[in-house]
N, C-alpha and C positions, 0 to 999 in steps of 0.2 A: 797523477802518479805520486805517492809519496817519499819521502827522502829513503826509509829502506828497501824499496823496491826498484827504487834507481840504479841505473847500470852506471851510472859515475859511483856510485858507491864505490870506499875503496874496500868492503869486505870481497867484491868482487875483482876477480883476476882476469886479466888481460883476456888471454885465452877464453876463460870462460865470457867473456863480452864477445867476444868476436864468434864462438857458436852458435850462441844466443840470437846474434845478430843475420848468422847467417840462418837458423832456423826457420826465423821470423820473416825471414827474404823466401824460405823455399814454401813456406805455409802461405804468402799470399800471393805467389807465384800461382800454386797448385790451387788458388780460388779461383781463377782467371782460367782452368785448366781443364778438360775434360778428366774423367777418372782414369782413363784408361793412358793419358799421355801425362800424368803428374809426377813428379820428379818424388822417390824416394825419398825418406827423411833414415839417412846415414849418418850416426853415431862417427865420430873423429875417428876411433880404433875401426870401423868397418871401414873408412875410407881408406886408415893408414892400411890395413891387411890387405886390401883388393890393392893396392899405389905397389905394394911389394911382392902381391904373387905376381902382378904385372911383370915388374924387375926379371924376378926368375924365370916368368915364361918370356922374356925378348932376351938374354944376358944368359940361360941356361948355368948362372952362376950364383952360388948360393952366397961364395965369398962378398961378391957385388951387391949382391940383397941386405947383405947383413951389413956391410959397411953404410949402404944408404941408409940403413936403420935403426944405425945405430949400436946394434948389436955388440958385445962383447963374444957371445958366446955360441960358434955356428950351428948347437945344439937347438938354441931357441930360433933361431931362423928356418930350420929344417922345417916348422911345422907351417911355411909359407910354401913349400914345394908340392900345390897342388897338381895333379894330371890338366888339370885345363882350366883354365882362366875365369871361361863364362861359367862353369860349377862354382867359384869361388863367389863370381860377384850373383849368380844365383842367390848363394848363402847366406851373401851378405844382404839382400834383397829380403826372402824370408822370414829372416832376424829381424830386421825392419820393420815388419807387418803385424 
């Protein structure tokens, strides 16, 4: 591997090491894996969206959602108040694909 494709690089951020890393954990996971039981490859924001309808649907509280997420504004949290859970992490699964 060369020096700019190193994840010690410091053009790369924390964060983005640690997706990268878990990417590359769920890609050779899913080699090991039949097709039909291989773990999605979920984008950060699909995780965080599905971690906060979650919120909403156990909490029925948007105020709760929105503090866990940081939110300012309960306007942008509203669009975490899915009908049901598993449509959401559906969603995020399809996106995925």
């Amino acid at each position: 591997m060369n020096k700019k494709s190193s994840l010690n690089s410091p053009r790369f951020s924390k964060s983005a090491k640690m997706v990268f890393t878990i990417k590359r954990s769920i890609n050779a996971a899913n080699k090991r894996l039949p097709e039909n039981e291989q773990i999605p490859l979920w984008t950060p924001y699909q995780l965080r969206h599905a971690a906060i309808t979650e919120i909403v649907q156990q909490t029925g509280s948007l105020d709760i959602a929105r503090a866990a997420a940081g939110q300012k504004s309960i306007s942008v949290t509203q669009g975490y108040n899915h009908a049901d859970v598993k449509i959401a992490i559906e969603q995020a699964v399809k996106r995925s694909q």
